[in-house]
C-alpha positions as a LaTeX table, in Angstrom:
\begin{tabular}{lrrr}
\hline
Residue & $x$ (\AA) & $y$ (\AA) & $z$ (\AA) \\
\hline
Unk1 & $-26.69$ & 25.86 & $-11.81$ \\
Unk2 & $-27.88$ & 23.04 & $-13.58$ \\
Unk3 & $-25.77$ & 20.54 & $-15.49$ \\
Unk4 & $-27.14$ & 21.12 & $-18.79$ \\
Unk5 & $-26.99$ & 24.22 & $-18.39$ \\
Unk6 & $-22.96$ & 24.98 & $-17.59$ \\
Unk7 & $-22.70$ & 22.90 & $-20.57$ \\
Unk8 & $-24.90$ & 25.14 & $-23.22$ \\
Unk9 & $-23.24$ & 28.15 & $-21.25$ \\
Unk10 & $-19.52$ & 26.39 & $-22.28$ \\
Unk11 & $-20.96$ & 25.45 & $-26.03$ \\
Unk12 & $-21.95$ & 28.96 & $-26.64$ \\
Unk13 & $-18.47$ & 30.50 & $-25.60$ \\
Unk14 & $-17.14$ & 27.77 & $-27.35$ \\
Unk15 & $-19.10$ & 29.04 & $-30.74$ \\
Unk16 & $-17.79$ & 33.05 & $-29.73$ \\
Unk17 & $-14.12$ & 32.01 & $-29.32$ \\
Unk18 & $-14.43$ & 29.52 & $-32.72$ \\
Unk19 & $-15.89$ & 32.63 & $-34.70$ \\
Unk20 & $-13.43$ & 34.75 & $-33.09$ \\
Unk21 & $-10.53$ & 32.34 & $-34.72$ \\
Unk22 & $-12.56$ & 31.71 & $-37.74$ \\
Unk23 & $-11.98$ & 35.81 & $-38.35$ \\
Unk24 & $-8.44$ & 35.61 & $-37.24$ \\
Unk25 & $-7.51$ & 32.72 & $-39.75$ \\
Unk26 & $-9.24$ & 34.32 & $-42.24$ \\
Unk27 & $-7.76$ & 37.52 & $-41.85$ \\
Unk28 & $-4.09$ & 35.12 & $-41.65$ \\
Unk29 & $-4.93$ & 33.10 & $-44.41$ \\
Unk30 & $-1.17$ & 32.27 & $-44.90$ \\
Unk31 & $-0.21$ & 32.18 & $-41.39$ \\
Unk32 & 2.23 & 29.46 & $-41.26$ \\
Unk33 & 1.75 & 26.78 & $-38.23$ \\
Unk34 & 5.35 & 25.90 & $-36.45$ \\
Unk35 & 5.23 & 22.37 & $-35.56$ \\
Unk36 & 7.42 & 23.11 & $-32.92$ \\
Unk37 & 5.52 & 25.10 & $-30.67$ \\
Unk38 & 3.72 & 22.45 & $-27.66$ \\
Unk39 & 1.18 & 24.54 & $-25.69$ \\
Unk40 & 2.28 & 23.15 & $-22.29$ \\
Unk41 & $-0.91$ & 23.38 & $-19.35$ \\
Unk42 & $-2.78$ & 24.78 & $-22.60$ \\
Unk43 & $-6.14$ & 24.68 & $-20.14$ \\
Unk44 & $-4.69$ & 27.50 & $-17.67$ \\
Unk45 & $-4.63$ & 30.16 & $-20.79$ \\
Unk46 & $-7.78$ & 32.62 & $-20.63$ \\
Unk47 & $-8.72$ & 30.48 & $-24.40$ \\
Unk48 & $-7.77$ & 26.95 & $-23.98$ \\
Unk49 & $-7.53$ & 25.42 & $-27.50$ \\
Unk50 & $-7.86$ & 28.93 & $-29.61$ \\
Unk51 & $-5.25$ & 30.90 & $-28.03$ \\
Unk52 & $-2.79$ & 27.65 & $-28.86$ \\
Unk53 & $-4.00$ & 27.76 & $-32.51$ \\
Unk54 & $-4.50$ & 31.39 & $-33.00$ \\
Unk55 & $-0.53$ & 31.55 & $-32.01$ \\
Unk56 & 0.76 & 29.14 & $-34.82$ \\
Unk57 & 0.55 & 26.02 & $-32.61$ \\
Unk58 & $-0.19$ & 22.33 & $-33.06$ \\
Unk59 & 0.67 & 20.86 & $-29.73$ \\
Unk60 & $-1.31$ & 21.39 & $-27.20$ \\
Unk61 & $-1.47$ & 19.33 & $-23.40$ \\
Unk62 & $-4.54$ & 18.97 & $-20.60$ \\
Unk63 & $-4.16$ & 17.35 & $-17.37$ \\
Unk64 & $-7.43$ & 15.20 & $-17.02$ \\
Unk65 & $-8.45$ & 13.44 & $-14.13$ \\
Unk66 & $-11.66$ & 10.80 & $-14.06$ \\
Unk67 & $-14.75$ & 12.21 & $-11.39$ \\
Unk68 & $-17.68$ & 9.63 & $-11.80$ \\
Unk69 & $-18.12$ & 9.42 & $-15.27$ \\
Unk70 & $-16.71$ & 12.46 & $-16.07$ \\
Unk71 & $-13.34$ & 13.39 & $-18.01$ \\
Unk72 & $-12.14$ & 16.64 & $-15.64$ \\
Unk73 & $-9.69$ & 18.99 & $-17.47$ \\
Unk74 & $-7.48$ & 20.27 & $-14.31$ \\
Unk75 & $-4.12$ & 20.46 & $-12.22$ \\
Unk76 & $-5.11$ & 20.80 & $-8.90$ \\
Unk77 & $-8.40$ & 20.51 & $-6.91$ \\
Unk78 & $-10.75$ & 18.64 & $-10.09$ \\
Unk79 & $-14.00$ & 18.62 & $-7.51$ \\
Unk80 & $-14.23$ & 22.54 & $-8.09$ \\
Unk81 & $-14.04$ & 22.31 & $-12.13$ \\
Unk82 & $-16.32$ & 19.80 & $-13.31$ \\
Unk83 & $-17.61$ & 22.30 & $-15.69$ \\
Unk84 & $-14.69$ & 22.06 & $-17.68$ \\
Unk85 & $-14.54$ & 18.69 & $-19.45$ \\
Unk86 & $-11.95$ & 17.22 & $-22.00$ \\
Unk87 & $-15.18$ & 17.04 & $-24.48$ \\
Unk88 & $-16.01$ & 20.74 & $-24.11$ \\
Unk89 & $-13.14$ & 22.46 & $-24.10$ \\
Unk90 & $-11.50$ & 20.14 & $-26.83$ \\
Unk91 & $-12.83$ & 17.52 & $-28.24$ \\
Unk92 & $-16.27$ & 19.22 & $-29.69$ \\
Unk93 & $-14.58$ & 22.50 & $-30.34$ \\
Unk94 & $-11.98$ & 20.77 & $-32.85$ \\
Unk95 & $-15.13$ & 18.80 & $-34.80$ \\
Unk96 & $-16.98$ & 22.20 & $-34.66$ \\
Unk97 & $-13.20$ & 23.91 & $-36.06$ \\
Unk98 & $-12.18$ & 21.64 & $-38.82$ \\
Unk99 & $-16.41$ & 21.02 & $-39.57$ \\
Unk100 & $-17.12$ & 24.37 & $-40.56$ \\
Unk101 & $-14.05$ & 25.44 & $-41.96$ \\
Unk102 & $-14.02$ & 23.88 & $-45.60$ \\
Unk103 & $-10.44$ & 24.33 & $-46.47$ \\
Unk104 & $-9.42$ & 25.23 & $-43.19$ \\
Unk105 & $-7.67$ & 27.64 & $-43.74$ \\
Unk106 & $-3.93$ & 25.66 & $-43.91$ \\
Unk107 & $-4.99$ & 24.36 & $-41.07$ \\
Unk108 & $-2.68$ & 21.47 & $-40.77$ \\
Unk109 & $-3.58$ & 18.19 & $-38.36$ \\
Unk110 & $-3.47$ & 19.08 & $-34.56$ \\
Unk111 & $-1.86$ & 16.96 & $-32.00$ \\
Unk112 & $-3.60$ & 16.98 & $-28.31$ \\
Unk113 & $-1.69$ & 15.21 & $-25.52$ \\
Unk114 & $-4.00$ & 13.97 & $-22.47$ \\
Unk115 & $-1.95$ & 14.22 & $-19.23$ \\
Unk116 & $-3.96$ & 11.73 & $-17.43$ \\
Unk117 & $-3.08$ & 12.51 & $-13.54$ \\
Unk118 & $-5.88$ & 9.93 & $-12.30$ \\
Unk119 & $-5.83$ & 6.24 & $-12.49$ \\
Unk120 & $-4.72$ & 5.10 & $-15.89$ \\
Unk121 & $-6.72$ & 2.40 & $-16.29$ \\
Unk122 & $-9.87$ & 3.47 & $-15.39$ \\
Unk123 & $-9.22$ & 6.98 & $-17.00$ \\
Unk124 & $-8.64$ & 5.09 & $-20.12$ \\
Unk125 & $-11.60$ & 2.72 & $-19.91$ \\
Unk126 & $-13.76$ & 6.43 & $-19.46$ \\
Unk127 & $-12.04$ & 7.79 & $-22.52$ \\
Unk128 & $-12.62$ & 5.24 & $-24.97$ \\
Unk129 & $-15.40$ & 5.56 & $-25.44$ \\
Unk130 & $-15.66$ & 9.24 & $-25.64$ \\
Unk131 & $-13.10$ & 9.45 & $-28.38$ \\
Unk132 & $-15.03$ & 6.62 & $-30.57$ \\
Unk133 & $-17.61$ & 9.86 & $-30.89$ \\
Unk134 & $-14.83$ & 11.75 & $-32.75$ \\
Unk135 & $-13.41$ & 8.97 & $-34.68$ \\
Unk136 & $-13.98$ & 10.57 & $-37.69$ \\
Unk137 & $-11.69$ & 13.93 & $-36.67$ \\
Unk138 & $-9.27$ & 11.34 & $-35.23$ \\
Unk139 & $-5.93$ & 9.31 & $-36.25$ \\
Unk140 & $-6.15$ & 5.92 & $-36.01$ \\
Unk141 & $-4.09$ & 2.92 & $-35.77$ \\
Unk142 & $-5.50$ & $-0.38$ & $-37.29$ \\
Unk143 & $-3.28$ & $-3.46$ & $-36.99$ \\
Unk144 & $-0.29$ & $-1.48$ & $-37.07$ \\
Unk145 & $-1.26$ & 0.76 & $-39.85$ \\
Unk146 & $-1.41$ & 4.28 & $-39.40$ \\
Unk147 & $-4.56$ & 6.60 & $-40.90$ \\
Unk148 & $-3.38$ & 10.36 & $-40.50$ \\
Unk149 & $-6.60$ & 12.06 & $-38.61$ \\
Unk150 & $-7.67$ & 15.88 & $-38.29$ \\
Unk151 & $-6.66$ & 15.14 & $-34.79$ \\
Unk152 & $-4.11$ & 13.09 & $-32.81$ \\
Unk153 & $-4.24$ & 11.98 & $-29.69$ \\
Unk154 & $-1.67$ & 11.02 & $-27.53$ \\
Unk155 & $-1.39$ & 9.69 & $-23.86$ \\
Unk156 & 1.00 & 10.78 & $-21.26$ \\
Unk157 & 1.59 & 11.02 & $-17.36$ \\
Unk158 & $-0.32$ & 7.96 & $-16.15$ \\
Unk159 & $-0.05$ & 6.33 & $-19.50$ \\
Unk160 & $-2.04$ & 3.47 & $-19.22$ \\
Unk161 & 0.61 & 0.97 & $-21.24$ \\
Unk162 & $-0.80$ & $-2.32$ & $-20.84$ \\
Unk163 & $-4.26$ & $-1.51$ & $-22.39$ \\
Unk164 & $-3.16$ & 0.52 & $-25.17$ \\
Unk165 & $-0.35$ & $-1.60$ & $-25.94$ \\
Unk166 & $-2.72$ & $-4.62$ & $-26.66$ \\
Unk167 & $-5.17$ & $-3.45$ & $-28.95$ \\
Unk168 & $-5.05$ & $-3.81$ & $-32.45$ \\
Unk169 & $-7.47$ & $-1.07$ & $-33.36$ \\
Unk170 & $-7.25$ & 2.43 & $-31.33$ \\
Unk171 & $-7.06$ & 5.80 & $-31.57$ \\
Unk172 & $-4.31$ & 6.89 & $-29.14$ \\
Unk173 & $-1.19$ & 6.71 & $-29.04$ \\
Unk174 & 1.77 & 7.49 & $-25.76$ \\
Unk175 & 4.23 & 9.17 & $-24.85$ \\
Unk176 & 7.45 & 7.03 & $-24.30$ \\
Unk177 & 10.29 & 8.18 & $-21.08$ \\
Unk178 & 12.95 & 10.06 & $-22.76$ \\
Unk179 & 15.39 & 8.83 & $-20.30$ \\
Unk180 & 14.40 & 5.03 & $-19.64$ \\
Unk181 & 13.18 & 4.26 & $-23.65$ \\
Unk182 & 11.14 & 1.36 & $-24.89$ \\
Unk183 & 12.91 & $-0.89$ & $-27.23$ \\
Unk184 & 10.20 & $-1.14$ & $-29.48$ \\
Unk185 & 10.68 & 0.31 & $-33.17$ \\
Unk186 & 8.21 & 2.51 & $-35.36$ \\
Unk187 & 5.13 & 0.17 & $-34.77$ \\
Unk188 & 3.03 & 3.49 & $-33.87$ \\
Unk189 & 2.38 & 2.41 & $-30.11$ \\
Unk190 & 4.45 & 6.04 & $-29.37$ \\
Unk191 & 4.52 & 9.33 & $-31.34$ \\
Unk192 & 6.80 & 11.27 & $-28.91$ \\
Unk193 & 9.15 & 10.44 & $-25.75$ \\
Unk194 & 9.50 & 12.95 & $-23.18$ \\
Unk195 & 11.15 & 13.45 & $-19.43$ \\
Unk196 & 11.59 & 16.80 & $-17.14$ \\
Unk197 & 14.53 & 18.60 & $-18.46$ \\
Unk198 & 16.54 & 18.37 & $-15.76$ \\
Unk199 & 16.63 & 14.63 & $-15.99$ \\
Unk200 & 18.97 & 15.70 & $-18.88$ \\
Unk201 & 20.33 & 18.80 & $-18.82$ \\
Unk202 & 21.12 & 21.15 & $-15.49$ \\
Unk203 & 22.31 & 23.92 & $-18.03$ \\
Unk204 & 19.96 & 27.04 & $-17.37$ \\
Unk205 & 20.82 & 28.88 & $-20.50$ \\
Unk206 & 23.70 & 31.42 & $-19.11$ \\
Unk207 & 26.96 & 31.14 & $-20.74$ \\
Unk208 & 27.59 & 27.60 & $-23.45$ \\
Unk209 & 26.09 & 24.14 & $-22.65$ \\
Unk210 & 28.58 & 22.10 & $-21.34$ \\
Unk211 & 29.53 & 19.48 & $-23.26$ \\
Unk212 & 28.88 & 16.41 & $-21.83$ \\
Unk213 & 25.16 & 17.36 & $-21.42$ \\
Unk214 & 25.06 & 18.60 & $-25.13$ \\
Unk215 & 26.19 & 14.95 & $-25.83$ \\
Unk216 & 23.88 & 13.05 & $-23.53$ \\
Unk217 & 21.03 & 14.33 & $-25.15$ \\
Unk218 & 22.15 & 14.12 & $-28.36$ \\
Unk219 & 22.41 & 10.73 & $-27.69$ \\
Unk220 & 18.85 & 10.36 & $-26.52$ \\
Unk221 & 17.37 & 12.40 & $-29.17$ \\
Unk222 & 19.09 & 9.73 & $-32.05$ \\
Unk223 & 17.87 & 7.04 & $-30.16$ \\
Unk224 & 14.25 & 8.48 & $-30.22$ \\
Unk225 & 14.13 & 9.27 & $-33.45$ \\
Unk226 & 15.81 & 6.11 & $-34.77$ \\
Unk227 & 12.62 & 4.72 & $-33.03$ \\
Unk228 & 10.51 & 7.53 & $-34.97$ \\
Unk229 & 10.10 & 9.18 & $-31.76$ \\
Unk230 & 9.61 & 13.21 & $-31.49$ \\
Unk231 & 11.38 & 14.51 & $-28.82$ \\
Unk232 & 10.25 & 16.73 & $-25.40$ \\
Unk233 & 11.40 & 18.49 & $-22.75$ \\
Unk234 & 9.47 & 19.33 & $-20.05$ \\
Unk235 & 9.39 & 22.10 & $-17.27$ \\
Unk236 & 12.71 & 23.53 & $-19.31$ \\
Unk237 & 14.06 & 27.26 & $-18.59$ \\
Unk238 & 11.82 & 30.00 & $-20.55$ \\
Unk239 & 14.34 & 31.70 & $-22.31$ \\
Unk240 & 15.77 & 32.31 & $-25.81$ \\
Unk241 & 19.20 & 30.40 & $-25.30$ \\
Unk242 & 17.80 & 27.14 & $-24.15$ \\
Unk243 & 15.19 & 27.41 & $-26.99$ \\
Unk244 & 17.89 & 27.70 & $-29.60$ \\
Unk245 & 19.96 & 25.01 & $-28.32$ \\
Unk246 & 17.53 & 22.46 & $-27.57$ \\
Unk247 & 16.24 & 22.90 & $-31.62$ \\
Unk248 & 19.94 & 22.99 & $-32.45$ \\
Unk249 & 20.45 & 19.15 & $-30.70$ \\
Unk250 & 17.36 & 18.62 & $-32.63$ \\
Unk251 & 14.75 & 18.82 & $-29.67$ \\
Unk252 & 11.45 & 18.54 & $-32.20$ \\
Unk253 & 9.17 & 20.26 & $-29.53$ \\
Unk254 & 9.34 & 22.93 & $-27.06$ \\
Unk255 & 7.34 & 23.35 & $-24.24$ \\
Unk256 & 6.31 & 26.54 & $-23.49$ \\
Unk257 & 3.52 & 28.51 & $-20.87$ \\
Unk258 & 4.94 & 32.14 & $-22.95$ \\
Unk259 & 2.81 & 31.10 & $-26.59$ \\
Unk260 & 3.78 & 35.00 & $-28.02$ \\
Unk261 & 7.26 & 34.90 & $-26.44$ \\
Unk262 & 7.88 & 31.33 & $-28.80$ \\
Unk263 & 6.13 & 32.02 & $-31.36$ \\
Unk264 & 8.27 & 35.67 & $-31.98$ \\
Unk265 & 11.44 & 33.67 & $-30.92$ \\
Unk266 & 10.70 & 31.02 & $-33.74$ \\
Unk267 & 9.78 & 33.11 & $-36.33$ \\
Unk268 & 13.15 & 35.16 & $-36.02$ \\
Unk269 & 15.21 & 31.85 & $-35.89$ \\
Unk270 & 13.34 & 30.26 & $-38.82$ \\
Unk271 & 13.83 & 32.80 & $-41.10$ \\
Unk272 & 17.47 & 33.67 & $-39.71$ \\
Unk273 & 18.33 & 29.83 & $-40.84$ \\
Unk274 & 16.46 & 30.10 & $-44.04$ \\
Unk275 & 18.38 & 33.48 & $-44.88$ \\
Unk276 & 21.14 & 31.94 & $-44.34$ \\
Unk277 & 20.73 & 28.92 & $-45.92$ \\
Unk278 & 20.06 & 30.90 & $-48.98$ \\
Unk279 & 23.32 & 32.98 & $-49.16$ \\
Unk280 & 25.11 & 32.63 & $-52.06$ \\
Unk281 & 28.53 & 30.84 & $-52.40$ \\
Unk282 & 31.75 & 33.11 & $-52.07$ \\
Unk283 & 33.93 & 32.05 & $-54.95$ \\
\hline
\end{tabular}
C-alpha cells in the first residue's frame, strides 16, 4: 500500500477516534483531569492519545526512533511500523483536538514526552522542524521565558542535551536523571527528572517502606522540586500501596500501563484526602 495512502487511512481513524472523544467529553463535561496520571508506552494502548485523555490523563510518553526522514513511534523492531509516525498519531490529532473543540471542554494543557531511543542528535535535528509546524499548539521557551502552550513537549531517553541546552528559542524541554541531577535552577531547560524505580526504592509494596528508602527519596524529590522539577518513577510496581506512598513522599507523577486501574485508585484517594481535610474540628 501506498504511502499516501496508510497516511489518509491513519487521518481518517484519527477523525473516528477524535469524534468518538469529542462525544465522550461532551457527555463528561466536568470530568476532572488528574495531573498525576503519566500514560507510560501510551502507543501500545488499542487508542494511543484518546484512550490517555478519555481516562483523565495529561501525561502521555512515545518511544520514537528516526528511519530516513521519518519520526517512527515504536519499542522494538521500527522497520515494521513506519505507518505509525509521531505526527499522526500525536502531533496532528492534538491540533485537530484542541482546533475544533472551542472551549475544550476543561480540557487543560497536555504534556507529551518523546522517548527518543535513536540517535539524539540526529533525532532532534528531524524533529525540529516538525514541531515548528505546531508551534502554535506548543509551549515555548524564548530567552528563558516561558509561554504556556496547548501542548508541551518534553525530551527524554536519548535526550539530546547539548543542542537543546544552547538555544535560546525552542519548544522542548528534558527530562533531568532523578538520581545524578543537574545543578541548574528553574531556567526551564527541564520540566521533570526521572530514573527506574529501583534506582531508588527496592520496596515492592508488601508490608511498610523501610525507612531509609522513604528518606532517600524524599531527599531527591526536595531537591527536584527546589529546582522546579516534577518528579517520576519509572517501571515502578502496579499496585495500590506503592501508588499511595510514592504521592505521599510527594512523587508528582505516576507511571502507569493500567490507565482504569489509576485513574479509580486516584479518584478514591483524592476525595478520601479532601473528605478528610474537610472534617470538622473536635472541640
Amino acid at each position: 500500500m501506498a504511502m499516501s495512502k496508510i497516511n489518509s487511512k491513519i487521518a481518517a481513524l484519527s477523525s473516528t477516534w477524535l469524534l468518538s472523544l469529542l462525544v465522550v467529553l461532551s457527555a463528561k463535561a466536568q470530568q476532572r483531569y488528574f495531573d498525576q496520571g503519566y500514560a507510560h508506552n501510551d502507543y501500545l494502548h488499542g487508542k494511543p492519545l484518546f484512550e490517555a485523555l478519555g481516562n483523565g490523563y495529561t501525561h502521555m510518553e512515545a518511544d520514537v526512533f528516526l528511519l530516513k526522514d521519518s519520526l517512527v513511534v515504536a519499542h522494538w523492531f521500527p522497520y515494521l511500523k513506519t505507518n505509525r509516525t509521531l505526527e499522526s498519531l500525536y502531533l496532528a490529532p492534538l491540533k485537530q483536538l484542541f482546533h475544533r473543540t472551542n472551549a475544550d471542554f476543561g480540557l487543560p494543557p497536555v504534556t507529551l514526552v518523546i522517548d527518543i531511543k535513536s540517535s539524539p542528535k540526529e533525532t532532534y535535528l528531524a524533529l525540529r522542524p516538525l514541531l515548528e509546524k505546531y508551534r502554535s499548539l506548543l509551549s515555548i521557551v524564548q530567552n528563558g521565558i516561558y509561554k504556556q502552550g496547548r501542548v508541551n513537549i518534553v525530551l527524554t531517553g536519548n535526550r539530546p542535551l547539548d543542542l537543546v541546552s544552547g538555544e535560546t528559542n525552542r519548544l522542548v524541554m528534558l527530562d533531568d536523571l532523578l538520581n545524578q541531577p543537574s545543578a541548574r535552577l528553574n531556567d526551564h531547560l527541564f520540566s521533570m527528572a526521572s530514573c527506574k524505580y529501583s534506582k531508588v526504592l527496592q520496596w515492592t509494596g508488601k508490608g511498610t517502606i523501610p525507612v531509609k528508602e522513604k528518606t532517600g527519596l524524599l531527599k531527591l524529590v526536595k531537591t527536584a522540586h527546589g529546582q522546579g522539577k516534577k518528579v517520576r518513577l519509572w517501571a515502578s510496581p502496579e499496585n495500590e500501596n506503592v501508588w499511595r506512598e510514592l504521592l505521599n513522599c510527594g512523587v508528582d507523577y505516576i507511571n502507569t500501563d493500567q490507565l482504569a486501574r489509576l485513574k479509580t485508585f486516584y479518584d478514591a484517594h483524592f476525595f478520601a484526602a479532601y473528605a478528610q481535610a474537610q472534617l470538622p474540628e473536635v472541640e
